[in-house]
Every structure is written in structure tokens, then in C-alpha cells.
C-alpha positions in Angstrom: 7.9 -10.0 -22.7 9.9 -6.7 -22.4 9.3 -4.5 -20.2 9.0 -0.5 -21.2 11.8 1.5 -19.9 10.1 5.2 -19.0 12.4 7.2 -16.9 10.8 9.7 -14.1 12.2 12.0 -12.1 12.3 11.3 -8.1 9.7 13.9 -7.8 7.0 12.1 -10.0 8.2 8.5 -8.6 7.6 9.7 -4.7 4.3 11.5 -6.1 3.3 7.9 -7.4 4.3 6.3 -4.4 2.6 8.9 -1.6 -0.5 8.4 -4.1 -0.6 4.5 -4.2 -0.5 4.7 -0.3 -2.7 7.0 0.2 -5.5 5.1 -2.1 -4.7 2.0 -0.2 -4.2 3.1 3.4 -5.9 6.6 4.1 -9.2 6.6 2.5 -11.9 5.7 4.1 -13.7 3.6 0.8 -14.4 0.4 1.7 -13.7 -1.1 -2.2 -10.3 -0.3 -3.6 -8.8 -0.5 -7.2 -6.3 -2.6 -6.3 -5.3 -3.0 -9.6 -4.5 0.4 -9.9 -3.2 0.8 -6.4 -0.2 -2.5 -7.5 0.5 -0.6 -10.8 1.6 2.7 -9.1 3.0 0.7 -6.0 5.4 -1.3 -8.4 6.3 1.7 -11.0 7.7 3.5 -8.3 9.6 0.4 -6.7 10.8 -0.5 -10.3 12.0 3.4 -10.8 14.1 2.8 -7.3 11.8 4.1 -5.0 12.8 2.8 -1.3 9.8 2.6 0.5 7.6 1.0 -2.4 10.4 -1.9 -2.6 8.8 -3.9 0.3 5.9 -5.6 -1.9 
């Protein structure tokens, strides 16, 4: 399958990125879309953001 090749600028990766975490670590909701939470996680990590590479 190929993949799509969207290109973002390093604002709207880290946005992606500080938004996947903060769904996953700093809510306080007890059920999480982790579906949602891996597809923003990965985007950034695929689009070279640092941080999100550890997955």
C-alpha cells in the first residue's frame, strides 16, 4: 500500500505532537481514543518530529 505523502510545516507537526500527548497523558478521562491518539502520535514522528519517534 502506498503511503500519502502530505507535507506540514514544523509548527503544525509539534502542534500534532503536543496534542497527541496531551490526549494521552494530561487529561484526566479515564477512556481514551487511542486510535486517534496513535494516528497523531505517528504523523508527527513520520513528518520527523523528534520526540514522537520513540513509539
Amino acid at each position: 500500500m502506498k503511503q500519502a505523502t502530505t507535507v506540514f510545516s514544523k509548527y503544525k507537526i509539534e502542534k500534532m505532537f503536543r496534542l497527541s500527548y496531551k490526549l494521552a497523558f494530561e487529561n484526566g478521562r479515564k477512556k481514551k481514543d487511542w486510535n486517534d491518539i496513535f494516528a497523531l502520535w505517528n504523523c508527527a514522528a513520520i513528518n520527523g518530529h523528534v520526540r514522537a519517534h520513540f513509539i
